[in-house]
TINUVEX-597518 format. One record per residue (C-alpha): x, y, z; chain; residue number from 0; residue in one letter. Coordinates in steps of 0.25 Angstrom, whole numbers, padded with zeros to 4 digits. Each point is the difference from the previous one (the first is absolute). Layout:
<sites>
xx_yy_zz_cadena_num_residuo
X_Y_Z_A_NUM_a
...
</sites>
This chain:
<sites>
xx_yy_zz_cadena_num_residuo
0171_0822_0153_A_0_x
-0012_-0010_0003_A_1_x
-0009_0012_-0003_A_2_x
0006_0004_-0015_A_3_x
0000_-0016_-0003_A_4_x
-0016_-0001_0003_A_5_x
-0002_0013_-0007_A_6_x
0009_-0005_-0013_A_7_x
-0007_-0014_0000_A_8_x
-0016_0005_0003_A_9_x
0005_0011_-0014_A_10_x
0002_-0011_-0007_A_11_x
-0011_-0011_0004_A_12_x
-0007_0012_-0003_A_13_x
0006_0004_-0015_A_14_x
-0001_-0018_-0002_A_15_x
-0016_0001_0003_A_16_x
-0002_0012_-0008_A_17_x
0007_-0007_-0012_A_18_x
-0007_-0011_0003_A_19_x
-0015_0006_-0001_A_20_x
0004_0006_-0013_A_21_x
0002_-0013_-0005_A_22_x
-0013_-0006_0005_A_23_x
-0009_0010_-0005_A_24_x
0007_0001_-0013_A_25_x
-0004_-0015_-0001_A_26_x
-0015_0001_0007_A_27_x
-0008_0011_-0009_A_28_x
-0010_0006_0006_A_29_x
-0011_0008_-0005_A_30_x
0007_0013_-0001_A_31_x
0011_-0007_-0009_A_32_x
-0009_-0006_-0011_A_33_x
-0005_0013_-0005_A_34_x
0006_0007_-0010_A_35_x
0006_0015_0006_A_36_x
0003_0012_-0009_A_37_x
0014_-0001_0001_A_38_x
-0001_-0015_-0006_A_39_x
-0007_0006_-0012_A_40_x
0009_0012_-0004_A_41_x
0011_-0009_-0006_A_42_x
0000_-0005_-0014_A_43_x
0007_-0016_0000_A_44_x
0015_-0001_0000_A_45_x
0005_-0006_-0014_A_46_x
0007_-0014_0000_A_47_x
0002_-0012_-0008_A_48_x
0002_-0014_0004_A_49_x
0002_-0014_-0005_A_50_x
-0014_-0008_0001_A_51_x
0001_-0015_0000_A_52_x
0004_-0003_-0013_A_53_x
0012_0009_0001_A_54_x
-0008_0009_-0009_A_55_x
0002_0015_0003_A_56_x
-0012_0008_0004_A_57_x
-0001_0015_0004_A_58_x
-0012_0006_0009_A_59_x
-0004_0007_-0010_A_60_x
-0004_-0011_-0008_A_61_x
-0014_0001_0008_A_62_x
-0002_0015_-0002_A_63_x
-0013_0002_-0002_A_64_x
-0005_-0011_0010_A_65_x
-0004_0000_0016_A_66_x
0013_-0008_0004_A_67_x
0002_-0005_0013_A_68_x
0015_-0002_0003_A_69_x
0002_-0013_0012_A_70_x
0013_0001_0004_A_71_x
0001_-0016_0008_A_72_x
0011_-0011_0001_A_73_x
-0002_-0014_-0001_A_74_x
0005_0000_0015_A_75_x
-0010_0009_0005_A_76_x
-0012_-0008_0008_A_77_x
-0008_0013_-0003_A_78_x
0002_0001_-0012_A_79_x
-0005_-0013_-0004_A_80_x
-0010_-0001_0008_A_81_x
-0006_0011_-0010_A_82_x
0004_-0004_-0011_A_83_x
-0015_-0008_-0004_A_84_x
-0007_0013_0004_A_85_x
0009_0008_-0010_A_86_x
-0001_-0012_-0011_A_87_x
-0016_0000_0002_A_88_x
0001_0017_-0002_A_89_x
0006_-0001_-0012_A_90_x
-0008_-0009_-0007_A_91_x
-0011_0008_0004_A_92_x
0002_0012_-0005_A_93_x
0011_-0004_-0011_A_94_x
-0009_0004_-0011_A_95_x
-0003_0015_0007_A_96_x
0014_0005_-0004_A_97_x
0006_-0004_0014_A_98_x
0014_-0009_0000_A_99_x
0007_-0005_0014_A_100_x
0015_0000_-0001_A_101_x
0007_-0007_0009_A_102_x
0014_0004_0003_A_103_x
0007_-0011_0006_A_104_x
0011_0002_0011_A_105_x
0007_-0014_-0003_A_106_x
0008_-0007_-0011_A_107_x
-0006_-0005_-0013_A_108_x
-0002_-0014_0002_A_109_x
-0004_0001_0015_A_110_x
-0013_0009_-0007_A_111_x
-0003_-0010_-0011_A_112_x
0000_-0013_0009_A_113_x
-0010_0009_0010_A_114_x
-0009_0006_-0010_A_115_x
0000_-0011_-0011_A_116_x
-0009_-0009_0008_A_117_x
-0009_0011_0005_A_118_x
-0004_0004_-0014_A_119_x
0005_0014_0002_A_120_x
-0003_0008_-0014_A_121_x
0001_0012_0003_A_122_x
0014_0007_-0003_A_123_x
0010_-0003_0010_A_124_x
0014_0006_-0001_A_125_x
0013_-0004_0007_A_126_x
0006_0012_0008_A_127_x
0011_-0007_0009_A_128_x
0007_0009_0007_A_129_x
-0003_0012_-0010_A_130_x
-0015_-0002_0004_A_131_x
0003_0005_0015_A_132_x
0005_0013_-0007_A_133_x
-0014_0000_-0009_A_134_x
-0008_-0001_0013_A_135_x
0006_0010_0007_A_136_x
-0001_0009_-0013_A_137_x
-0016_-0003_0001_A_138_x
0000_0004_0015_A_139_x
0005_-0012_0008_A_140_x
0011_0007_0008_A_141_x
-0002_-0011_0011_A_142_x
0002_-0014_-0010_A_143_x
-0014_-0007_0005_A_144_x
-0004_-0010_-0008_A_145_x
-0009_-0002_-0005_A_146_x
-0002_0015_-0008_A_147_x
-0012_0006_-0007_A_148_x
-0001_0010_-0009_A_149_x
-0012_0004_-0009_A_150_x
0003_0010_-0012_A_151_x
-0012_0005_-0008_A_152_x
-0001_0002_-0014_A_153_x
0007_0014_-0001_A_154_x
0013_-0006_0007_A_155_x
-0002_0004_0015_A_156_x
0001_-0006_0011_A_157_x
-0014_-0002_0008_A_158_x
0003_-0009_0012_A_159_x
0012_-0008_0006_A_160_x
-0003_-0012_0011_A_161_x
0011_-0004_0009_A_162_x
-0004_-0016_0002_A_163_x
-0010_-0009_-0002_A_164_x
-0011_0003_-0010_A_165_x
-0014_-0006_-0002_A_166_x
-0008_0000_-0011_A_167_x
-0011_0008_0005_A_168_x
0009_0011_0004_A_169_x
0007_0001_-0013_A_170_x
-0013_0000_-0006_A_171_x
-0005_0011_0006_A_172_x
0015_0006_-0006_A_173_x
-0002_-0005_-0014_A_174_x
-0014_0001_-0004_A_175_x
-0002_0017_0001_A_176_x
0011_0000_-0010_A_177_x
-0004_-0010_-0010_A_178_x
</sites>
């Protein structure tokens, strides 16, 4: 009985790491997760259409035709604003090259304006709620991590996803081959 109760509980300390691990490294990129692999580039973007901050209506297809760069973030998430400037100082950047961030926010209306009002945020941000957890996991997120990144090119196909944090520099390197 002592036997079958060690072997039950080392099973599942076991199945507990393991989940744990998965998380971890799903938050800690390493270099084999920030380039792009052929199976992220054979999807065309999923559809959706979204409130922005004005309670406006706004469809992704309203940047067809541009480099877009979808961040899936919430104003809770530490990561997610901790990159924030970087993506605010990339999109002013290359603004003018035909590319366009859209942030797609995992919160509530007023929780996004009062964070992004102050920072000066101009690129597009649209507020997904609860519908955005369903958008990120149609855009390949089948694990919820926020912060989310996906870079679509100008035909409509997704060219990279990024689980976590992003810097400048790496979404530069993304970004500027497509422009």
């Amino acid at each position: 009985m002592k036997k079958t109760v060690l072997i039950i509980a080392v099973a599942v300390a076991g199945m507990a790491g393991g989940i744990y691990v998965s998380h971890w490294q799903a938050s800690h990129p390493t270099p084999s997760t920030i380039k792009p692999t052929t199976d992220q580039t054979s999807q065309l973007r999923p559809d959706f259409a979204l409130l922005d901050t004005e309670g406006q209506p706004r469809s992704i297809k309203d940047w067809d035709g541009k480099v877009i760069m979808i961040n899936f973030w919430a104003t809770w998430c530490q990561p997610c604003r901790r990159e924030m400037p970087a993506l605010l100082k990339l999109y002013e950047t290359y603004k003018d090259k035909g590319f366009v961030i859209v942030g797609v926010a995992i919160d509530d209306n007023q929780s996004v304006i009062d964070y992004i009002d102050p920072m000066g945020i101009e690129y597009p941000v649209l507020i997904g709620d609860q519908e955005g957890i369903y958008i990120t996991k149609d855009y390949g997120n089948r694990l919820g991590v926020l912060p989310y990144t996906v870079v679509i090119d100008r035909k409509g196909k997704i060219v990279y996803r990024h689980r976590s944090e992003i810097t400048y520099t790496e979404a530069e390197q993304i970004i500027r081959p497509l422009l």
